[in-house]
C-alpha positions in Angstrom: -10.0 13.6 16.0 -8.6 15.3 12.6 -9.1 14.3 9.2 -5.8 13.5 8.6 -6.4 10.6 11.4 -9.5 9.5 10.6 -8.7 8.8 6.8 -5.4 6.8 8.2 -6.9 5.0 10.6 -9.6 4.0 7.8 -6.9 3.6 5.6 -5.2 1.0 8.1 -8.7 -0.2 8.9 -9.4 -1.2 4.9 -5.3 -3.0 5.0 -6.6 -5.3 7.6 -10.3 -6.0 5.5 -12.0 -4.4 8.1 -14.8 -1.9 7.9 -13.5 1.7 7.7 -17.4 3.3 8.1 -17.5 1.7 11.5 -14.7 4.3 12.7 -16.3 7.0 10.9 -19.9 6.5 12.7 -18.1 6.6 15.9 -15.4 9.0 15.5 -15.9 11.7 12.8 -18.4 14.6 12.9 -21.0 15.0 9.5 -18.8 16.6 7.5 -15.7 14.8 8.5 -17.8 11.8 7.1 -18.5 13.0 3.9 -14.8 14.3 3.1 -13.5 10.8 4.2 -16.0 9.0 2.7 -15.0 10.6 -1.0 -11.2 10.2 -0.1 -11.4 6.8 0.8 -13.7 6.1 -2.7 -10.7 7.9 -4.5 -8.1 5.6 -2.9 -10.3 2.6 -3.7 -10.1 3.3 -7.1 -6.7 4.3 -7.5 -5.6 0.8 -6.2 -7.7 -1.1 -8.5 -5.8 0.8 -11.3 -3.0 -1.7 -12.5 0.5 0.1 -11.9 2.8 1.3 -14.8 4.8 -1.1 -16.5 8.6 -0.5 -15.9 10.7 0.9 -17.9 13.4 -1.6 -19.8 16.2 0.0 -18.3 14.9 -0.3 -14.8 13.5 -3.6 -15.0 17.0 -4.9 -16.5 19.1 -3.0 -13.3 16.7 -4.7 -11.0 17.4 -8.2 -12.6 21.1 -7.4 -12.1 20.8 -6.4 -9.1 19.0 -9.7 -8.1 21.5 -11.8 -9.8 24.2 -10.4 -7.9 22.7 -10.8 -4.1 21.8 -14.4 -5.8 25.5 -14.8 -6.6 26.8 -13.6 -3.4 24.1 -15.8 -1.1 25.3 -18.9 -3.2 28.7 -18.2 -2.8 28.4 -17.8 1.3 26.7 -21.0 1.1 23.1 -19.6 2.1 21.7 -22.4 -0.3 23.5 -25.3 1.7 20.9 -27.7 3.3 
């Protein structure tokens, strides 16, 4: 299996809160191991990092945005019991 595979699959594995080292003791060679291992530590902390804030301009077009498919679901009567 390549790298590229195993770190998705552990990847996918870690998504679903199951153990990514079980794939990688039965799938990947030594030194497959190690350079997945220190990927998937790298990913680990890069999602605990909190995202960026957004910009004021982008956060007030995304509000707009949101207001007008709220308008236009109220006006088609999507909030009709």
């Amino acid at each position: 299996m390549q790298t590229e595979d195993l770190l998705d699959a552990c990847l996918v594995a870690q998504a679903r809160g199951q153990a990514p080292l079980e794939i990688l003791a039965h799938r990947a060679t030594s030194d497959q191991r190690v350079e997945v291992e220190s990927l998937l530590d790298l990913a680990g902390r890069l999602r605990s990092q909190a995202a960026p804030p957004l910009r004021p301009d982008v956060r007030d077009a995304m509000a707009a945005r949101l207001a007008v498919a709220m308008r236009a679901d109220v006006a088609a009567g999507a909030w009709i019991n």
